[in-house]
ZALO-607379 format. One record per residue (C-alpha): residue number from 1; residue in one letter; x, y, z. Coordinates in nm, 3 decimals. Layout:
N
<NUM; A; <X; Y; Z>>,
...
REM end
This chain:
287
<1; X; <-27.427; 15.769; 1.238>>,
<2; X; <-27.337; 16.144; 1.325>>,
<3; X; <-27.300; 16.169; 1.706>>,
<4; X; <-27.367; 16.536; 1.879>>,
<5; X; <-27.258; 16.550; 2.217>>,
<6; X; <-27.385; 16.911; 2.392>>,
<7; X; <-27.211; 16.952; 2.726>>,
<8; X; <-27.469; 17.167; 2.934>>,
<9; X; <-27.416; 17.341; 3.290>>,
<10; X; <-27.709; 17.507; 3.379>>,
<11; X; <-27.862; 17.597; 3.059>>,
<12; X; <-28.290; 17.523; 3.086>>,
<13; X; <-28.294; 17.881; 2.929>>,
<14; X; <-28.150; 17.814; 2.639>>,
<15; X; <-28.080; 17.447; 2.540>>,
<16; X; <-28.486; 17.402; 2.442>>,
<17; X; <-28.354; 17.614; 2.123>>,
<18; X; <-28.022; 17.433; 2.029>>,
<19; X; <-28.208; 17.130; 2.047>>,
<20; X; <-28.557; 17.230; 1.861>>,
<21; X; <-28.322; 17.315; 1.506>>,
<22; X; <-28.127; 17.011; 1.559>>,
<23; X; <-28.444; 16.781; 1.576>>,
<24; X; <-28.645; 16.985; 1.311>>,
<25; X; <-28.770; 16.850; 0.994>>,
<26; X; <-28.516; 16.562; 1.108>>,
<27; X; <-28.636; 16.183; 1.109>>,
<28; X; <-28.670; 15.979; 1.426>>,
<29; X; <-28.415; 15.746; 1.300>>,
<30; X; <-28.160; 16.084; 1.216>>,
<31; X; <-27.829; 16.220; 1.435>>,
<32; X; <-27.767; 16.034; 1.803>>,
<33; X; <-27.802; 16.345; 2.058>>,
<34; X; <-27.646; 16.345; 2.382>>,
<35; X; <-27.688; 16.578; 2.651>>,
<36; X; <-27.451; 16.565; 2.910>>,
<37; X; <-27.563; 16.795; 3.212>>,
<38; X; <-27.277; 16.817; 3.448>>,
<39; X; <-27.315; 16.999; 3.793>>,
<40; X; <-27.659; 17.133; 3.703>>,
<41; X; <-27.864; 17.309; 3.999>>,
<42; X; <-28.181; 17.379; 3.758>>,
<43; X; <-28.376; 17.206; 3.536>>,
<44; X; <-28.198; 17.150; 3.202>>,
<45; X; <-28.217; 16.759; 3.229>>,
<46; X; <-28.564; 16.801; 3.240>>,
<47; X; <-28.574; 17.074; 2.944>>,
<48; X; <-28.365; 16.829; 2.735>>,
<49; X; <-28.538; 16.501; 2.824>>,
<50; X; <-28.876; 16.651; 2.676>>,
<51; X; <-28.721; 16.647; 2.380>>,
<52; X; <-28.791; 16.304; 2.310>>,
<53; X; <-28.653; 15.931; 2.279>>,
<54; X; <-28.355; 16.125; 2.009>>,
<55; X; <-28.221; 16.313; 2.288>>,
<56; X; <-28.042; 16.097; 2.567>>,
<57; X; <-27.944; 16.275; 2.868>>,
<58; X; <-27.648; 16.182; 3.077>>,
<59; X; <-27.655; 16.356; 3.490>>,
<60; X; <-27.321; 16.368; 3.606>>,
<61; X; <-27.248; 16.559; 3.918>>,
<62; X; <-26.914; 16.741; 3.843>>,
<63; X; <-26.972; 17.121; 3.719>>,
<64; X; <-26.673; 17.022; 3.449>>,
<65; X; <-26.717; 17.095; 3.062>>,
<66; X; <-26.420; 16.868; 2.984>>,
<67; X; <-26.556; 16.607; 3.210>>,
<68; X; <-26.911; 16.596; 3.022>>,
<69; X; <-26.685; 16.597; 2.688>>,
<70; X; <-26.529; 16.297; 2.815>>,
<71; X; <-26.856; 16.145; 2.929>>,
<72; X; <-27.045; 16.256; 2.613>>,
<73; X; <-26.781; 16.063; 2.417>>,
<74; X; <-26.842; 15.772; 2.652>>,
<75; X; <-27.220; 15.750; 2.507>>,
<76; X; <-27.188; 15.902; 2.128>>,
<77; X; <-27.244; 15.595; 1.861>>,
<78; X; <-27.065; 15.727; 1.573>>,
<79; X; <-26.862; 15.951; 1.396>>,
<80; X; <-26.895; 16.233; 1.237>>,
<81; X; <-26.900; 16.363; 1.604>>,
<82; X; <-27.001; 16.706; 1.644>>,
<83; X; <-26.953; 16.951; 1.994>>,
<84; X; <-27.194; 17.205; 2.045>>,
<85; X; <-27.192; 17.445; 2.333>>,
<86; X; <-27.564; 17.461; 2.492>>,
<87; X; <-27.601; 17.841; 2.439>>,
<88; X; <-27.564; 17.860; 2.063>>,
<89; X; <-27.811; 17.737; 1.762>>,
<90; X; <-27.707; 17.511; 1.475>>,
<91; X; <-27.966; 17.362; 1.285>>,
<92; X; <-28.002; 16.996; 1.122>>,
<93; X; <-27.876; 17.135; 0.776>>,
<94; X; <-27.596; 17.237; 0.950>>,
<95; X; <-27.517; 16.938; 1.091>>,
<96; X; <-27.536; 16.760; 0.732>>,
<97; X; <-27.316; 17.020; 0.589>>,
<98; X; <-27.040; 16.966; 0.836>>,
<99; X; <-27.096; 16.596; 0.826>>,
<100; X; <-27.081; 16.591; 0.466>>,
<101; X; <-26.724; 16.829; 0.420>>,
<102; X; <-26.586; 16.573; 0.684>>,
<103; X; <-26.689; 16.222; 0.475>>,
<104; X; <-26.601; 16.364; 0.118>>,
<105; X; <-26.282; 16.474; 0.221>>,
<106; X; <-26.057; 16.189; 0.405>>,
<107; X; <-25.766; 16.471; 0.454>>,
<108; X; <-26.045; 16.705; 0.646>>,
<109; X; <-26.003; 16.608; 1.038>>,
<110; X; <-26.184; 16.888; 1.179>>,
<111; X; <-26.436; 17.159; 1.048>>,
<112; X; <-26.687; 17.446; 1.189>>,
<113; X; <-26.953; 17.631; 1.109>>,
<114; X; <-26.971; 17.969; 0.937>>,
<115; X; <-27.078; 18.184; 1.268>>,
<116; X; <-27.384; 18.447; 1.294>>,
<117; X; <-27.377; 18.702; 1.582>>,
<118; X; <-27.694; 18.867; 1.596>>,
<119; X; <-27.576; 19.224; 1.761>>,
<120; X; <-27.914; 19.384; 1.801>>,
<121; X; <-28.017; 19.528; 2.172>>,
<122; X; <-27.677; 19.438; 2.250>>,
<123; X; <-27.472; 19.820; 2.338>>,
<124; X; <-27.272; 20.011; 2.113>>,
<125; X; <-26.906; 19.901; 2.219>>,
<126; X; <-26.998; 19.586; 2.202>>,
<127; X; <-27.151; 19.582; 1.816>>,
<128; X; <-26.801; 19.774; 1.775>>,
<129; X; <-26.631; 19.542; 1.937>>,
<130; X; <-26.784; 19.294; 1.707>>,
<131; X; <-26.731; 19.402; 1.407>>,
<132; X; <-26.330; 19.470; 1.453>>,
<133; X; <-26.308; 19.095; 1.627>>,
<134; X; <-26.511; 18.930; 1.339>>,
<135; X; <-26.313; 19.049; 1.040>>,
<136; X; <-25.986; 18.947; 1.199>>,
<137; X; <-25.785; 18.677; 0.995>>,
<138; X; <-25.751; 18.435; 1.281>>,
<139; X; <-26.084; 18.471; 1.375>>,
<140; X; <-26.249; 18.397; 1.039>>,
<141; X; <-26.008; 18.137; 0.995>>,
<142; X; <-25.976; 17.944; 1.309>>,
<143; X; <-26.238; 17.672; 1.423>>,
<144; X; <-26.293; 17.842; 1.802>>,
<145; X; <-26.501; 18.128; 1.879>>,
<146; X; <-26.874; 17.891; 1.729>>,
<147; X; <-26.936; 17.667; 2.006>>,
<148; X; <-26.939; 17.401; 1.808>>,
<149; X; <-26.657; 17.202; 1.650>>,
<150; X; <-26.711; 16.845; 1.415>>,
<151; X; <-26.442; 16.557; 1.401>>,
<152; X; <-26.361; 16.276; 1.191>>,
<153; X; <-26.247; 15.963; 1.391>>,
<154; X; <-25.930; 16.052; 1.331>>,
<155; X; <-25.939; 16.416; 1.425>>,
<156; X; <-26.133; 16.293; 1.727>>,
<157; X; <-25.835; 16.081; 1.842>>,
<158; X; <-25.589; 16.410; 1.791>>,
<159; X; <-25.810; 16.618; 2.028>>,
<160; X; <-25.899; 16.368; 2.280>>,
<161; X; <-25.523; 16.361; 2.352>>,
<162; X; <-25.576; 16.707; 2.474>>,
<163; X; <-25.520; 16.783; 2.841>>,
<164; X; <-25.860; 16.969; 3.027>>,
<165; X; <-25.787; 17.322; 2.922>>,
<166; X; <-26.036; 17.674; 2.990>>,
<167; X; <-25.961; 17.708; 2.605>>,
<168; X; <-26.065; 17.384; 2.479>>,
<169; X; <-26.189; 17.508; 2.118>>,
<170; X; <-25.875; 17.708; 2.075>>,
<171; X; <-25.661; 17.458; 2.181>>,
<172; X; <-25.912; 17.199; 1.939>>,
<173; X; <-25.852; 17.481; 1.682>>,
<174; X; <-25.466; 17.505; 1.694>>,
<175; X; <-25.431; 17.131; 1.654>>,
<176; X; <-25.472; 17.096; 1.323>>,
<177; X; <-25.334; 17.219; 1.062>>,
<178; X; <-25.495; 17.474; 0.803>>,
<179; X; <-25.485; 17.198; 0.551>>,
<180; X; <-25.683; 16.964; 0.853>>,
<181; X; <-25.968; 17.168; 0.926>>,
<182; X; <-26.199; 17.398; 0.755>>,
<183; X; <-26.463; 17.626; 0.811>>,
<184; X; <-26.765; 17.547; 0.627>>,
<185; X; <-26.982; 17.869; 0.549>>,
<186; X; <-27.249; 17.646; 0.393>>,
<187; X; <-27.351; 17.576; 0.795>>,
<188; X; <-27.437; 17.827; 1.034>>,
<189; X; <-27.442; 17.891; 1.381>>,
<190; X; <-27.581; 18.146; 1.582>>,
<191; X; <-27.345; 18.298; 1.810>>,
<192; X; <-27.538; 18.526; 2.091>>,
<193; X; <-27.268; 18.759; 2.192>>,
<194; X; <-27.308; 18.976; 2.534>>,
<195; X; <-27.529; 19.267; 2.588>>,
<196; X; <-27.332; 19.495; 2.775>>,
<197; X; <-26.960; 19.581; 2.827>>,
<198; X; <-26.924; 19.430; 3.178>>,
<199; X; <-27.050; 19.109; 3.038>>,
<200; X; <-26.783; 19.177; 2.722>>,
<201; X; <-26.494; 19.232; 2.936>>,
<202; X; <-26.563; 18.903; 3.172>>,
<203; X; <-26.573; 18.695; 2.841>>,
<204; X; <-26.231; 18.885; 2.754>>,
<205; X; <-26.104; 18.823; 3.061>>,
<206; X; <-26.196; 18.416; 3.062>>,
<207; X; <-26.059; 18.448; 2.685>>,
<208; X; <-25.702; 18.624; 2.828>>,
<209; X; <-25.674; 18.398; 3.159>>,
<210; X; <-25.768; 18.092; 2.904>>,
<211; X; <-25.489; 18.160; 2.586>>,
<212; X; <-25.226; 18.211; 2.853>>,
<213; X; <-25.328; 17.869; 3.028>>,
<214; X; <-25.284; 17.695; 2.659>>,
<215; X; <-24.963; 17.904; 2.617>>,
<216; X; <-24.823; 17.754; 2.909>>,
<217; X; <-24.899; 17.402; 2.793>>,
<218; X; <-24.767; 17.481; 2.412>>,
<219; X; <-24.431; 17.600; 2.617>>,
<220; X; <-24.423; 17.271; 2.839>>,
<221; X; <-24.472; 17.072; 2.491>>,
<222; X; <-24.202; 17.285; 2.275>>,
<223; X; <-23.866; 17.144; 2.176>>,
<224; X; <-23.638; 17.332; 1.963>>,
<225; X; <-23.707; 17.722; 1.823>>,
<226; X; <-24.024; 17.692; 1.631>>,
<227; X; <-24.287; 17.883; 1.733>>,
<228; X; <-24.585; 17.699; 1.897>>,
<229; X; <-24.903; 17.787; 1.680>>,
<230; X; <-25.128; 18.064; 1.813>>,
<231; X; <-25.416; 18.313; 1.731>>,
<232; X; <-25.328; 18.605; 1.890>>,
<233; X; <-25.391; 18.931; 1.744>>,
<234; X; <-25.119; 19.158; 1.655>>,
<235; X; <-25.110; 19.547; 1.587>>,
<236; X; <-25.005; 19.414; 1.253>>,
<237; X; <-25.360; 19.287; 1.195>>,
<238; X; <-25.533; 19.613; 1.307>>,
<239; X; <-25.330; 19.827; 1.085>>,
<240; X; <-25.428; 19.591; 0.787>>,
<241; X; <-25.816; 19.630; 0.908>>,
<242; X; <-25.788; 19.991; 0.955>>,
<243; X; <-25.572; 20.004; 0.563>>,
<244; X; <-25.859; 19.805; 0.419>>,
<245; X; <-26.158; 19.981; 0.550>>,
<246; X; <-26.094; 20.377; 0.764>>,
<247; X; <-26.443; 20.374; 0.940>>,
<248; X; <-26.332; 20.094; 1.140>>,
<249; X; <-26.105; 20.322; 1.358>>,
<250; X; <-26.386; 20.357; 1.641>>,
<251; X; <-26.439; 19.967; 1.670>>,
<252; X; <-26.034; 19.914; 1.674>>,
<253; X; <-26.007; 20.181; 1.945>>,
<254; X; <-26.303; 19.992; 2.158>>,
<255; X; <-26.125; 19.662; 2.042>>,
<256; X; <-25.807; 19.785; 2.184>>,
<257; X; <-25.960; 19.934; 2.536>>,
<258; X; <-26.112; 19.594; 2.564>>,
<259; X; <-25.815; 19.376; 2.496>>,
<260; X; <-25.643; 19.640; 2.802>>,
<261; X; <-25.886; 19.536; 3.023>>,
<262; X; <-25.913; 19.171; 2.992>>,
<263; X; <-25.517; 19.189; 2.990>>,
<264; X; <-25.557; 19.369; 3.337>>,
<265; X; <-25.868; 19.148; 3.487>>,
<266; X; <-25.657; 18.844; 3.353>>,
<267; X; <-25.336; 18.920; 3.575>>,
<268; X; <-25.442; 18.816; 3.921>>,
<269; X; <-25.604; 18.455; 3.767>>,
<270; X; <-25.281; 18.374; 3.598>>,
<271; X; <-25.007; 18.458; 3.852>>,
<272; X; <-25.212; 18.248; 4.130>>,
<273; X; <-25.243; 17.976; 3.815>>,
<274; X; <-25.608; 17.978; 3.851>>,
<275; X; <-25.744; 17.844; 3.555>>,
<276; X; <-26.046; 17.704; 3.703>>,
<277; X; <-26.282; 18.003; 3.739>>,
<278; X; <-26.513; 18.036; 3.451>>,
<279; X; <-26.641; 18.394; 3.440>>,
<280; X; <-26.994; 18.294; 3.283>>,
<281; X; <-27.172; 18.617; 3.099>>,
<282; X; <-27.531; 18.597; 3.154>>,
<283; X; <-27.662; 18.871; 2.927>>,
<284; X; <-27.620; 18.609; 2.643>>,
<285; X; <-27.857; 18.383; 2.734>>,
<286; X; <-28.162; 18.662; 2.812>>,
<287; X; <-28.247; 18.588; 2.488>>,
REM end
């Protein structure tokens, strides 16, 4: 049976969605749901347990996304297991597709939706942003960046080995290998990106303080000279965008102020090793 665990903190205005296109069209006998709701303060369980008998909610009273993975996995029945963050939308065909790339391929450990951001109301630097960020290799290639992220039992036991990190579907991401996981454009998620550049630069801020918590991990790990694995992006990349397509050059200037800025809001968090503080953009979930 395919398990979906869907940590939630907080999220009544927006989990009713995720969970009405994972039960749709679905029979009652279809993919084990679990809700984790860790440190909530509003009414998700509540939102989530109207759901019906499919959706089991766990209450847990630690505000900890790696905690209510943990917990999630304590409760899931089966494998394929699928992660999916409470704010984004993946519907039942989606979950078949992943579930299927993962069982008719026994080398496949990890795999991810293709991803839909829906840019409309949102301002103009961030729909530039956007649309620099989106073409990027590592983006289109890695597994993070969806909200959701579907293991094998195998590739489950590789990133349950993983320590609590801010960047847990990076760090998910970067532990397998490209032959490993896969993304599977055949499922789709919908990815509501931020409204406004305040709410775009605290994302890129969480995103900076978060790659340079993993970085120090990869560093405590490393032994020898090869490189630790990473999906950082490079002037190298922005020069191919800007080779392949000219009109780009507004979005790679925005994409550049905003990668300045995070770098900048990220400084304070990661000298003082705080890697606790989730900067949590709102705007996204107004819709």
């Amino acid at each position: 049976m395919t398990s979906i665990v869907i940590p939630a903190h907080n999220e009544s205005r927006v989990i009713g969605r995720l969970l009405d296109a994972l039960l749709a069209g679905t029979p009652a006998t279809g993919t084990d749901i679990v809700v984790v709701c860790n440190g909530c303060t509003d009414d998700t369980a509540r939102v989530a347990g109207e759901r019906g008998p499919r959706v089991r909610v766990v209450e847990i009273p630690t505000p900890s996304k790696h905690t209510a993975l943990r917990v999630g996995d304590e409760h899931a029945k089966g494998f394929p297991r699928l992660y999916v963050d409470a704010d984004v939308v993946l519907g039942a065909a989606g979950v078949r597709a992943l579930a299927g790339a993962l069982a008719g391929s026994p080398d496949l450990l990890a795999a991810a939706p293709g991803r839909d951001i829906p840019l409309t109301g949102c301002a103009w630097p961030v729909r530039a942003y956007y649309r620099v960020w989106q073409r990027l290799p590592a983006v289109r290639a890695g597994l993070f960046g969806r909200g959701v992220i579907a293991v094998s039992e195998a590739g489950h036991a590789r990133i349950a080995a993983l320590p609590p990190l801010m960047a847990d579907d990076l760090a998910a991401s970067l532990a397998f290998g490209p032959g490993e996981r896969r993304v599977v454009e055949a499922a789709r998620v919908v990815v509501h990106p931020p409204r406004t550049w305040a709410d775009l630069i605290r994302r890129r801020i969480r995103a900076a303080t978060s790659s340079a918590e993993l970085e120090r991990f990869q560093e405590s790990l490393r032994t020898g000279t090869a490189a630790a694995p990473t999906a950082r992006t490079g002037t190298a990349d922005l020069r191919a965008l800007l080779w392949s397509d000219p009109r780009l050059l507004p979005g790679v200037v925005v994409f550049v102020a905003a990668a300045l800025a995070a770098r900048r809001g990220a400084r304070r968090a990661i000298r003082s090793g705080d890697f606790d503080t989730w900067l949590r953009d709102e705007s996204s979930r107004s819709s």
